[in-house]
NULUM-463151 format. One record per residue: x, y, z of N, C-alpha, C, O in turn; residue number from 1. Coordinates in pm, 1 decimal. Layout:
// NULUM-463151
<pt n_x="X" n_y="Y" n_z="Z" ca_x="X" ca_y="Y" ca_z="Z" c_x="X" c_y="Y" c_z="Z" o_x="X" o_y="Y" o_z="Z" i="NUM"/>
...
// end
This chain:
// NULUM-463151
<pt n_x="584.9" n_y="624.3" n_z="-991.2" ca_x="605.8" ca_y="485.1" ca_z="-1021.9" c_x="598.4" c_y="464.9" c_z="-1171.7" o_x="518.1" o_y="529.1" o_z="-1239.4" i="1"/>
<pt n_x="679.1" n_y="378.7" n_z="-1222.7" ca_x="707.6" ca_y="344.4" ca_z="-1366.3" c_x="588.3" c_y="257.9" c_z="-1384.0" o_x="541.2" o_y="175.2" o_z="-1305.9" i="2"/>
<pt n_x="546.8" n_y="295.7" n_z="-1508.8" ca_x="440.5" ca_y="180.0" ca_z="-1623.5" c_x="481.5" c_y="53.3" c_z="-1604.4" o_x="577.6" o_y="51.4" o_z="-1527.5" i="3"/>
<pt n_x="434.2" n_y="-102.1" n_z="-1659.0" ca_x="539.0" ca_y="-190.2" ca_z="-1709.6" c_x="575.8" c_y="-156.9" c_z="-1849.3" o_x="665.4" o_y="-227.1" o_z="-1896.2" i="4"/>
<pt n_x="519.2" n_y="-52.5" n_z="-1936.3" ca_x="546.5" ca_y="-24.2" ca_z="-2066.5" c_x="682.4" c_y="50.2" c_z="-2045.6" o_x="764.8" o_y="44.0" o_z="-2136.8" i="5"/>
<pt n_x="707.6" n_y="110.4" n_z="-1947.6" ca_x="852.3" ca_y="214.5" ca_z="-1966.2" c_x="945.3" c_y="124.8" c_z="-1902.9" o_x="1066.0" o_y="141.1" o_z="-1920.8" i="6"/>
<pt n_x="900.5" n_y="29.8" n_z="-1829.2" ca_x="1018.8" ca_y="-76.1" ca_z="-1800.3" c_x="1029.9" c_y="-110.0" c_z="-1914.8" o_x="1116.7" o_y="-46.4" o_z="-1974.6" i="7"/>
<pt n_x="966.9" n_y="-201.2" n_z="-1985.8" ca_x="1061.4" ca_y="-302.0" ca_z="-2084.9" c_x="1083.2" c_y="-204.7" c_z="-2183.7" o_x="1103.2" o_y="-270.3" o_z="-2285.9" i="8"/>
<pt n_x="1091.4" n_y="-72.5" n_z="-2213.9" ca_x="1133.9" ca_y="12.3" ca_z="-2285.0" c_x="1296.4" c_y="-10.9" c_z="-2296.8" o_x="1379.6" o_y="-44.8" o_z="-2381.0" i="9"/>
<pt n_x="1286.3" n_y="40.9" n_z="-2117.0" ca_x="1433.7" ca_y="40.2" ca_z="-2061.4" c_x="1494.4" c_y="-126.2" c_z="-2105.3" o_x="1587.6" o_y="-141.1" o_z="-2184.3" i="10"/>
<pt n_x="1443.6" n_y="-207.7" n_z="-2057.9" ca_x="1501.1" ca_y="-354.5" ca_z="-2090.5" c_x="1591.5" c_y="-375.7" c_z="-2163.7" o_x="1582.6" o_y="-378.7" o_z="-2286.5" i="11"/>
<pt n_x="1722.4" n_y="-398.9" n_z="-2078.2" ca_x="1836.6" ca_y="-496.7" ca_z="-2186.7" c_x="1834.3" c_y="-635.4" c_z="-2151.9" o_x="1816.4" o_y="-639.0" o_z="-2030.1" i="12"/>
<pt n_x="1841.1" n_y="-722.1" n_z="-2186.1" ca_x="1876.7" ca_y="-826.2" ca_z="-2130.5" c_x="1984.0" c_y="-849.2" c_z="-2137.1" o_x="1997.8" o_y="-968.8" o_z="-2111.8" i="13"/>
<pt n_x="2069.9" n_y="-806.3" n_z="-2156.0" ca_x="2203.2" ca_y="-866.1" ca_z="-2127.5" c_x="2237.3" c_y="-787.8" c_z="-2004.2" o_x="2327.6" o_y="-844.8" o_z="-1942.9" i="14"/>
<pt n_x="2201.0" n_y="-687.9" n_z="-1951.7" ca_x="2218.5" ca_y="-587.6" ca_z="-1824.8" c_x="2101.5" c_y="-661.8" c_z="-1707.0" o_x="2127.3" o_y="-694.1" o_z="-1591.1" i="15"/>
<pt n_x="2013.6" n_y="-670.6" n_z="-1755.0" ca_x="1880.0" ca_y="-646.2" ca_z="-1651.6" c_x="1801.5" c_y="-790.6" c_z="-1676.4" o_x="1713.1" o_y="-829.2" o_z="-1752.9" i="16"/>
<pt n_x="1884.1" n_y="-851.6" n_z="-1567.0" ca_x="1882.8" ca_y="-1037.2" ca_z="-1574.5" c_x="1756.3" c_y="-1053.2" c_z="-1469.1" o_x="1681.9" o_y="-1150.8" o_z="-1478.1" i="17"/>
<pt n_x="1740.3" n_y="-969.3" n_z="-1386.6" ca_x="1616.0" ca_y="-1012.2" ca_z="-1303.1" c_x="1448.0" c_y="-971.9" c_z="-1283.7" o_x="1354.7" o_y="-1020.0" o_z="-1219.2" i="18"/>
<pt n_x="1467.0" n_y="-847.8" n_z="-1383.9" ca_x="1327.1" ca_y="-838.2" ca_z="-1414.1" c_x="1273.2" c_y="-894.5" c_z="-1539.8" o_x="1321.4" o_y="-869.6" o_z="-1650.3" i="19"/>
<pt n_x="1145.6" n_y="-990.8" n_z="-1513.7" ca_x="1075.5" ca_y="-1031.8" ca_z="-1604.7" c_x="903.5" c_y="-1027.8" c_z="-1516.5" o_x="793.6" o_y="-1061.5" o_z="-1560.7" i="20"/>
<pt n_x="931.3" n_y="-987.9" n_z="-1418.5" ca_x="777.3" ca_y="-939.1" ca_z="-1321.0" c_x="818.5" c_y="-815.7" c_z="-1261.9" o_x="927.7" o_y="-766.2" o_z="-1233.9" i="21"/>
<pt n_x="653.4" n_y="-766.8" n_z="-1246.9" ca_x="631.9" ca_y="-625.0" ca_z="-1168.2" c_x="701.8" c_y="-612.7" c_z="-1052.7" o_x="746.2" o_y="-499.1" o_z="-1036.4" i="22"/>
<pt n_x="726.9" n_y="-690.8" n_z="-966.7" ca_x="708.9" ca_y="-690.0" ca_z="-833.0" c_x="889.7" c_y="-723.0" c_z="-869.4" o_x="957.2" o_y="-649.3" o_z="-797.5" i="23"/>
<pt n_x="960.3" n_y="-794.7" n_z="-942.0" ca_x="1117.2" ca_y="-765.3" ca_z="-953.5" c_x="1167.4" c_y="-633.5" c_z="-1052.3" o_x="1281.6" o_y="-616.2" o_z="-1094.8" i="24"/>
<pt n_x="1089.2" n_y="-576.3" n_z="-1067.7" ca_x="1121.3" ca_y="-421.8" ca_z="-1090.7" c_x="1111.1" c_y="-334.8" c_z="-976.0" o_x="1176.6" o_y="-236.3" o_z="-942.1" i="25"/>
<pt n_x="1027.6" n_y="-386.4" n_z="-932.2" ca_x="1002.3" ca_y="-284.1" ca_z="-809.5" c_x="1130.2" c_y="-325.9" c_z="-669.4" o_x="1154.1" o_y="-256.8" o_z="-570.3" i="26"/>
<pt n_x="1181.0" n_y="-434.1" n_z="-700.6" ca_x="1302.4" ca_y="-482.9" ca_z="-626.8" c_x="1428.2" c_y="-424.6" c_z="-661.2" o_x="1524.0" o_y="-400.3" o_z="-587.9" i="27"/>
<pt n_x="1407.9" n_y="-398.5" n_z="-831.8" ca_x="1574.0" ca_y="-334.8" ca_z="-858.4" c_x="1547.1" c_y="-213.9" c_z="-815.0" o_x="1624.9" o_y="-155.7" o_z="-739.4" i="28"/>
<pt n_x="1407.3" n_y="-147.4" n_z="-866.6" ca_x="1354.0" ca_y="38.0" ca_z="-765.6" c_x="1463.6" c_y="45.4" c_z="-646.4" o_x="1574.8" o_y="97.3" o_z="-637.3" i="29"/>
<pt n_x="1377.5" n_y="-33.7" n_z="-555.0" ca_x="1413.3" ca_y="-40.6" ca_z="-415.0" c_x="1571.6" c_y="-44.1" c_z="-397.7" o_x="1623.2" o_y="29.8" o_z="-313.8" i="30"/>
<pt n_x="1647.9" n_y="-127.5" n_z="-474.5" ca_x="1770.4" ca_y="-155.1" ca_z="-465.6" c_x="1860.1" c_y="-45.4" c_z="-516.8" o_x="1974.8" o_y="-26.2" o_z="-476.4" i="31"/>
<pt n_x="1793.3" n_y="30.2" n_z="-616.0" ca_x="1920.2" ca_y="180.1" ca_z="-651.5" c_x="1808.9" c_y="257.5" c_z="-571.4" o_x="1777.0" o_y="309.7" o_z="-678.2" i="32"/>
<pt n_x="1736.2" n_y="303.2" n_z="-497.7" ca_x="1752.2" ca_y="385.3" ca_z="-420.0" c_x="1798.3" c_y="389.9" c_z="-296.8" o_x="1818.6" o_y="482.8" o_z="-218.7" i="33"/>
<pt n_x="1814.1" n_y="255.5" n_z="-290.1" ca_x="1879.7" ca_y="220.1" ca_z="-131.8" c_x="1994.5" c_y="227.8" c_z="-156.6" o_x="2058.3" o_y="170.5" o_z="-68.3" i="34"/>
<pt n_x="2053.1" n_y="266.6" n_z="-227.3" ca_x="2212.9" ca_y="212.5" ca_z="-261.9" c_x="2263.2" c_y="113.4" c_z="-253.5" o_x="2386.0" o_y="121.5" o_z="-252.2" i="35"/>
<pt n_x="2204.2" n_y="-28.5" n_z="-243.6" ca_x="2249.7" ca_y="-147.5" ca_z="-174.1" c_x="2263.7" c_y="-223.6" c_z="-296.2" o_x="2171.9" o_y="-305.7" o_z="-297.0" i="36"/>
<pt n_x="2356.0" n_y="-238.5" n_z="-429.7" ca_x="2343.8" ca_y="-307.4" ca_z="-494.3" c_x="2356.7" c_y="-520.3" c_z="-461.7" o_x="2308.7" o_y="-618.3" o_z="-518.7" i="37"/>
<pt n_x="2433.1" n_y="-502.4" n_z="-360.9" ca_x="2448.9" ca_y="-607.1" ca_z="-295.1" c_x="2361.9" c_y="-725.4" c_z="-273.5" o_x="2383.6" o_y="-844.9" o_z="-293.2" i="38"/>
<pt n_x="2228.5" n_y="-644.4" n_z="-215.0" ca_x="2143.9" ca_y="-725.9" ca_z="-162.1" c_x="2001.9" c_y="-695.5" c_z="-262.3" o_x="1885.4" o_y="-685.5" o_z="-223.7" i="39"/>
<pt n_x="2033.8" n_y="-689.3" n_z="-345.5" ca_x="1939.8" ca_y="-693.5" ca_z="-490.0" c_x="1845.4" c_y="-807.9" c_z="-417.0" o_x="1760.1" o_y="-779.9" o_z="-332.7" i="40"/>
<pt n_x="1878.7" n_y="-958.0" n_z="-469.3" ca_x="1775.7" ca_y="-1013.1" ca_z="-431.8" c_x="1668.7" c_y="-1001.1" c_z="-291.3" o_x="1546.5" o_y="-1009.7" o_z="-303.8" i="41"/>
<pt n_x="1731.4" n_y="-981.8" n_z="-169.5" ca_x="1662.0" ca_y="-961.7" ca_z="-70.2" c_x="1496.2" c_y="-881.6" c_z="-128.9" o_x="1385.1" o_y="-932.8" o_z="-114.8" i="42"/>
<pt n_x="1528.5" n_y="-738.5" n_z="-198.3" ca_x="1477.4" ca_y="-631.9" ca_z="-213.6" c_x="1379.7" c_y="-673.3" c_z="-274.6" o_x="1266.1" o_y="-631.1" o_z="-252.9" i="43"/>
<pt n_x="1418.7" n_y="-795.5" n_z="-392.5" ca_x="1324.6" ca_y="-830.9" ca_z="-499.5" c_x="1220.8" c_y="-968.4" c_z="-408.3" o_x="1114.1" o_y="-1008.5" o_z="-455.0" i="44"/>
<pt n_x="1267.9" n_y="-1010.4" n_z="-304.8" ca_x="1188.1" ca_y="-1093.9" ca_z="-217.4" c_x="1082.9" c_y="-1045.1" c_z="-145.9" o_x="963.9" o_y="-1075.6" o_z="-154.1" i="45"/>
<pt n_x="1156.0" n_y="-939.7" n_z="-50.9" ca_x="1060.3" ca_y="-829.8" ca_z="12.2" c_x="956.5" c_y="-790.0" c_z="-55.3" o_x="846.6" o_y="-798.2" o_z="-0.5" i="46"/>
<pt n_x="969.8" n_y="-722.7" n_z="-228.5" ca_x="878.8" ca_y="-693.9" ca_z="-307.0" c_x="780.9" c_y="-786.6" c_z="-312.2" o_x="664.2" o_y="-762.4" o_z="-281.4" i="47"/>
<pt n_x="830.0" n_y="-914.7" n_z="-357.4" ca_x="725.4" ca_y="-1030.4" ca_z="-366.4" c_x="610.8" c_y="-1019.4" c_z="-268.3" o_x="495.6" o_y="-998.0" o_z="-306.0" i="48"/>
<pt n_x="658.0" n_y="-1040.1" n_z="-94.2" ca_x="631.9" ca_y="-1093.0" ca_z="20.6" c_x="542.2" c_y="-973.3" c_z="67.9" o_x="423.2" o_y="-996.7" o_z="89.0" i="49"/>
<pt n_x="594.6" n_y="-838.2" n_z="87.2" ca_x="539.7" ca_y="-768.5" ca_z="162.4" c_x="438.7" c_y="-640.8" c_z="89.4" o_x="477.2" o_y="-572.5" o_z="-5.6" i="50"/>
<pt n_x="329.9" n_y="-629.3" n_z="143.1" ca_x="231.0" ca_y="-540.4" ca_z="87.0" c_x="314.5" c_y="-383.7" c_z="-21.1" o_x="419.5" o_y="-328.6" o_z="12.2" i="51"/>
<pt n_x="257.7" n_y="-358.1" n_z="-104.9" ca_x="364.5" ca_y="-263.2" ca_z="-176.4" c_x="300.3" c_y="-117.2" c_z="-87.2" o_x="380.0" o_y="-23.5" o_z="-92.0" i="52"/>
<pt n_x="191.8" n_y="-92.1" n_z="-22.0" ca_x="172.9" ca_y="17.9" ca_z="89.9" c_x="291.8" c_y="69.0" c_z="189.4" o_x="324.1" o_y="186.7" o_z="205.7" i="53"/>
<pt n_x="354.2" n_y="-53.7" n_z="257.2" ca_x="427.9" ca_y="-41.2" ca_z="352.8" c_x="545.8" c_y="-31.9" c_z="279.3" o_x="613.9" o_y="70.0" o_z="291.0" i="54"/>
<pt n_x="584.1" n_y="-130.8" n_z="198.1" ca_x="736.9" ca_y="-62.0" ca_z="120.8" c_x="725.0" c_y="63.5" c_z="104.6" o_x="793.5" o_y="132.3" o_z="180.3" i="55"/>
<pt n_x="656.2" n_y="119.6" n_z="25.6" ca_x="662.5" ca_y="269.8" ca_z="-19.1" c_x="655.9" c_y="362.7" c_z="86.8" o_x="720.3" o_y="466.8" o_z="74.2" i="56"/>
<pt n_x="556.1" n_y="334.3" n_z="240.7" ca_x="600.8" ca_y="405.2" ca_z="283.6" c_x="693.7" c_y="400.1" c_z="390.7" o_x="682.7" o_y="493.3" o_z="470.3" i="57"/>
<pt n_x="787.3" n_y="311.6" n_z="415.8" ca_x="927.9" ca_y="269.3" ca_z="435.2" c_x="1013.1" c_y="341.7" c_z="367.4" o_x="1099.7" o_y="417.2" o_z="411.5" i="58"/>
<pt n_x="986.4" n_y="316.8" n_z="259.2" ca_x="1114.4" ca_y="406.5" ca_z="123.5" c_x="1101.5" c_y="528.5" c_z="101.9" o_x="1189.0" o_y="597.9" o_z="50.1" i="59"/>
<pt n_x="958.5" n_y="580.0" n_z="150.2" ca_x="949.6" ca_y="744.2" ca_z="136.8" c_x="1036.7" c_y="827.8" c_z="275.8" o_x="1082.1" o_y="942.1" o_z="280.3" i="60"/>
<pt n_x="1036.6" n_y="739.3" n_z="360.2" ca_x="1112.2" ca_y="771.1" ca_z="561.4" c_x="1223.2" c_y="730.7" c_z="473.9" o_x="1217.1" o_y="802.4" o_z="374.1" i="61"/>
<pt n_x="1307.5" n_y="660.7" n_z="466.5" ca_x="1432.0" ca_y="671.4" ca_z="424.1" c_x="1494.6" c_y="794.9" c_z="344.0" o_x="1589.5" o_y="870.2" o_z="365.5" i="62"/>
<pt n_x="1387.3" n_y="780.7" n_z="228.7" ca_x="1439.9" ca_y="882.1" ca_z="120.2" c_x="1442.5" c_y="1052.1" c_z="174.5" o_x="1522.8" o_y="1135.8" o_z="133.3" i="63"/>
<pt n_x="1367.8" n_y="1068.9" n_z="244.3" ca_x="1345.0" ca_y="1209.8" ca_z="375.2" c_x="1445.5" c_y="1196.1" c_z="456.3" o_x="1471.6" o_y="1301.2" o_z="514.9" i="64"/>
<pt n_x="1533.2" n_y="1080.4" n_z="491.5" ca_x="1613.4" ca_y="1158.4" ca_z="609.2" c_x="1778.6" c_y="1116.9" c_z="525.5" o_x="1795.6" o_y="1044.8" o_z="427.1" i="65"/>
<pt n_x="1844.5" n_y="1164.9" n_z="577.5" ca_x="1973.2" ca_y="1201.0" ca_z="548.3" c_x="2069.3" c_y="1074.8" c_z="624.2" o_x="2186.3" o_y="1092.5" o_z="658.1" i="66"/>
<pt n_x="2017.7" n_y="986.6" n_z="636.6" ca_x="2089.8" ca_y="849.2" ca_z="650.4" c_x="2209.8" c_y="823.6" c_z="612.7" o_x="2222.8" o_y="846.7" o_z="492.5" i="67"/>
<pt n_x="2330.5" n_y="775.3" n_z="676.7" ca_x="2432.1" ca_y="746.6" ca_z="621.5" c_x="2404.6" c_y="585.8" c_z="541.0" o_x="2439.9" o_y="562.9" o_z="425.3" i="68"/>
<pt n_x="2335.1" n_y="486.4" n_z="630.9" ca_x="2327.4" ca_y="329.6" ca_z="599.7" c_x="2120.7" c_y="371.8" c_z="554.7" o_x="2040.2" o_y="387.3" o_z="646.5" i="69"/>
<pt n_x="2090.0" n_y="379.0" n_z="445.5" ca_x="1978.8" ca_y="388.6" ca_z="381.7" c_x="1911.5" c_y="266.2" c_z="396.8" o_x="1793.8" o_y="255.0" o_z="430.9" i="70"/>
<pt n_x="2015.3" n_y="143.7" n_z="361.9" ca_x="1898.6" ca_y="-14.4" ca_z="368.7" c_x="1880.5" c_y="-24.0" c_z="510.9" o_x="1762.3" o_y="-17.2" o_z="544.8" i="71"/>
<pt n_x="1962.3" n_y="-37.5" n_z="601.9" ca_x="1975.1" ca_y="-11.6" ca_z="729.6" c_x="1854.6" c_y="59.2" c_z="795.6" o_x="1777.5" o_y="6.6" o_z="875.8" i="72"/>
<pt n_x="1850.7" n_y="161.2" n_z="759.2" ca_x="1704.1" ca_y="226.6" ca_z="791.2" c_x="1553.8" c_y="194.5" c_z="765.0" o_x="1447.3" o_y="219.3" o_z="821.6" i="73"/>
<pt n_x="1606.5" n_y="107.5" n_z="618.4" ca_x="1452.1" ca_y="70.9" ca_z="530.6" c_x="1455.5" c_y="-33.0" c_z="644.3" o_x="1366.3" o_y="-14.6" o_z="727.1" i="74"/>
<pt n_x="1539.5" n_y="-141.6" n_z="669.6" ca_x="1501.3" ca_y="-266.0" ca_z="734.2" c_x="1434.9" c_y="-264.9" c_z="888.3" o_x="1364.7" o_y="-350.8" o_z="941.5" i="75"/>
<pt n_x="1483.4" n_y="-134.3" n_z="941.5" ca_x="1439.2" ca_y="-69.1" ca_z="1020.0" c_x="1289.1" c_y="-12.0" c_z="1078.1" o_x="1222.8" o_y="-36.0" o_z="1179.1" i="76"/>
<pt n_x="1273.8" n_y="65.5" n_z="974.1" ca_x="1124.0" ca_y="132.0" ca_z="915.8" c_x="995.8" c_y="-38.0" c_z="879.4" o_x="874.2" o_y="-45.2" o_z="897.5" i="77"/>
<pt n_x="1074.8" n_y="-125.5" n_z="836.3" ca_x="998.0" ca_y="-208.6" ca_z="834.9" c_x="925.5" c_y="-327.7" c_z="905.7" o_x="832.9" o_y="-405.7" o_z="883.3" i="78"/>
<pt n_x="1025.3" n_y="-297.5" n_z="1012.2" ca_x="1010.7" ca_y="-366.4" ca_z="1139.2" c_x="934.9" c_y="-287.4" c_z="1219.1" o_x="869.4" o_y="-346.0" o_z="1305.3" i="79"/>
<pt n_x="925.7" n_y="-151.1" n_z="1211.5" ca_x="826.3" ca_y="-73.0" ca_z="1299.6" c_x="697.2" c_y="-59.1" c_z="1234.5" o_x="597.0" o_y="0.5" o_z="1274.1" i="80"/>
<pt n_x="715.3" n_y="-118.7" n_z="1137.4" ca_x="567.6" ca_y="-89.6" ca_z="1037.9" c_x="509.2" c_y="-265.8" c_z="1056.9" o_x="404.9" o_y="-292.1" o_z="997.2" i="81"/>
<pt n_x="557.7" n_y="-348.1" n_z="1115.4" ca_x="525.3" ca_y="-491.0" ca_z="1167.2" c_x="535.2" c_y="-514.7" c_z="1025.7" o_x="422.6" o_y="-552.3" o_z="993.2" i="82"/>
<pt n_x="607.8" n_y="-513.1" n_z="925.5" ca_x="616.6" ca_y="-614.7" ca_z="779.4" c_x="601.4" c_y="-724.7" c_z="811.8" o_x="509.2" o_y="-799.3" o_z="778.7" i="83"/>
<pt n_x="719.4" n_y="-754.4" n_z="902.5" ca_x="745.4" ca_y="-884.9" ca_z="929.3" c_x="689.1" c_y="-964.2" c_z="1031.7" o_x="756.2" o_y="-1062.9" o_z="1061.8" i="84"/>
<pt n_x="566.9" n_y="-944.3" n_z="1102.8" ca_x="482.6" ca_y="-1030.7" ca_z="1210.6" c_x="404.6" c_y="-1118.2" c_z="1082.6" o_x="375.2" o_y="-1075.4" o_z="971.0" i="85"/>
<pt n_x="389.2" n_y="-1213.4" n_z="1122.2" ca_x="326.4" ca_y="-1345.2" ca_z="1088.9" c_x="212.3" c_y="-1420.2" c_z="1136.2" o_x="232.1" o_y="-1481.6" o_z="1241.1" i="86"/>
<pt n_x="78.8" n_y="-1431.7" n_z="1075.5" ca_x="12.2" ca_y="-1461.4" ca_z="1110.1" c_x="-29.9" c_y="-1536.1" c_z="1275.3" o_x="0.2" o_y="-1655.3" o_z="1282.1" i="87"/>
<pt n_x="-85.6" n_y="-1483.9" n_z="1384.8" ca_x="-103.4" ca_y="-1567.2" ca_z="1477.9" c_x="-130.7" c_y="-1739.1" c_z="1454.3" o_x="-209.6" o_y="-1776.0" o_z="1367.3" i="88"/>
<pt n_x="-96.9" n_y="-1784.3" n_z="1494.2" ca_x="-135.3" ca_y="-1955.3" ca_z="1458.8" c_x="-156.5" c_y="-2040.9" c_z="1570.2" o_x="-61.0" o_y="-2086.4" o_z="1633.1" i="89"/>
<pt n_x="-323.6" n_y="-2076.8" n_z="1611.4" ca_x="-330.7" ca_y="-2148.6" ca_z="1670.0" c_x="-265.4" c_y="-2274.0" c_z="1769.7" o_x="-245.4" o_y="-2374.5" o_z="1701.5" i="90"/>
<pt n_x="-240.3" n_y="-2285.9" n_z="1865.7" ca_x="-162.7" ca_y="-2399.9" ca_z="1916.6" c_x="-281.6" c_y="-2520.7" c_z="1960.5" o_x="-399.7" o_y="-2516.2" o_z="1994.8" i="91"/>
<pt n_x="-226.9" n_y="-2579.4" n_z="1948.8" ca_x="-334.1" ca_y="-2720.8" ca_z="1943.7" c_x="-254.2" c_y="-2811.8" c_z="2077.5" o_x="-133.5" o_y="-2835.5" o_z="2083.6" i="92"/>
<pt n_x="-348.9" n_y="-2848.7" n_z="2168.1" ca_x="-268.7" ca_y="-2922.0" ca_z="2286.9" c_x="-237.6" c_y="-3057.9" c_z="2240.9" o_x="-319.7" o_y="-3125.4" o_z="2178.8" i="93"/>
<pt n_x="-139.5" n_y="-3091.6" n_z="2265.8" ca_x="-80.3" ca_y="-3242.6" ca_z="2282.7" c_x="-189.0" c_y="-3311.8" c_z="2393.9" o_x="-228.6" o_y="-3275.8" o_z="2504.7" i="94"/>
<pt n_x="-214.2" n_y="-3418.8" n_z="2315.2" ca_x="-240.8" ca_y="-3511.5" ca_z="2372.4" c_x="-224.1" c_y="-3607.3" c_z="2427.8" o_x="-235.9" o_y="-3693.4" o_z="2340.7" i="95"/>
<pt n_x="-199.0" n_y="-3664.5" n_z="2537.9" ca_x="-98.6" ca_y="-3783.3" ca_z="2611.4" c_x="-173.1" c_y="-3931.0" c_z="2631.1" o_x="-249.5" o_y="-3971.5" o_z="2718.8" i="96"/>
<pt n_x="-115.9" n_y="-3996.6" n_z="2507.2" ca_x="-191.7" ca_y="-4142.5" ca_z="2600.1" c_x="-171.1" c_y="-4202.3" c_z="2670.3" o_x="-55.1" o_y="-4241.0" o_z="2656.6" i="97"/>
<pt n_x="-204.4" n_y="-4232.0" n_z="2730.1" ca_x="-195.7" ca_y="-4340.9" ca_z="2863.9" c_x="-196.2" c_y="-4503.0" c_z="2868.7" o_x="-189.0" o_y="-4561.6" o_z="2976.7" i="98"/>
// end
């Protein structure tokens, strides 16, 4: 994993419009190793949202297998790793007046 010192090394701004935080570096990461230039932002959301444990080891199962669709797989890997379950949340009964 890169410093933030060797990022803004790298830094153009006229190229590299979306990193100005850790966590949207770690989105463009995600995005050239996935090959998915496309869905850049998604990658840089995910970064935000989801623990950086489970990305990495999402992106390490991808990067090991010989995948034709790589994001495809990450989105995959991340759904079996429950990224995306959401807090249980209480239900509260309705009350009916009479």
């Amino acid at each position: 994993m890169q410093s933030v010192k060797d990022i803004l090394k790298k830094f153009n701004p006229l190229e590299d419009r979306y990193v100005s935080r850790e966590f949207q570096a770690f989105g463009v990461h995600l995005t050239k190793k996935l090959q998915d230039e496309r869905r850049k932002s998604l990658y840089i959301k995910l970064s935000k949202t989801i623990p950086r444990p489970v990305l990495e080891e999402a992106l390490r199962y991808v990067i090991d297998s010989n995948a034709r669709n790589k994001a495809a797989l990450f989105m995959w890997k991340l759904k079996k790793l429950n990224a995306f379950s959401s807090p249980k949340v209480l239900k509260v009964p309705k009350v009916h007046k009479e």
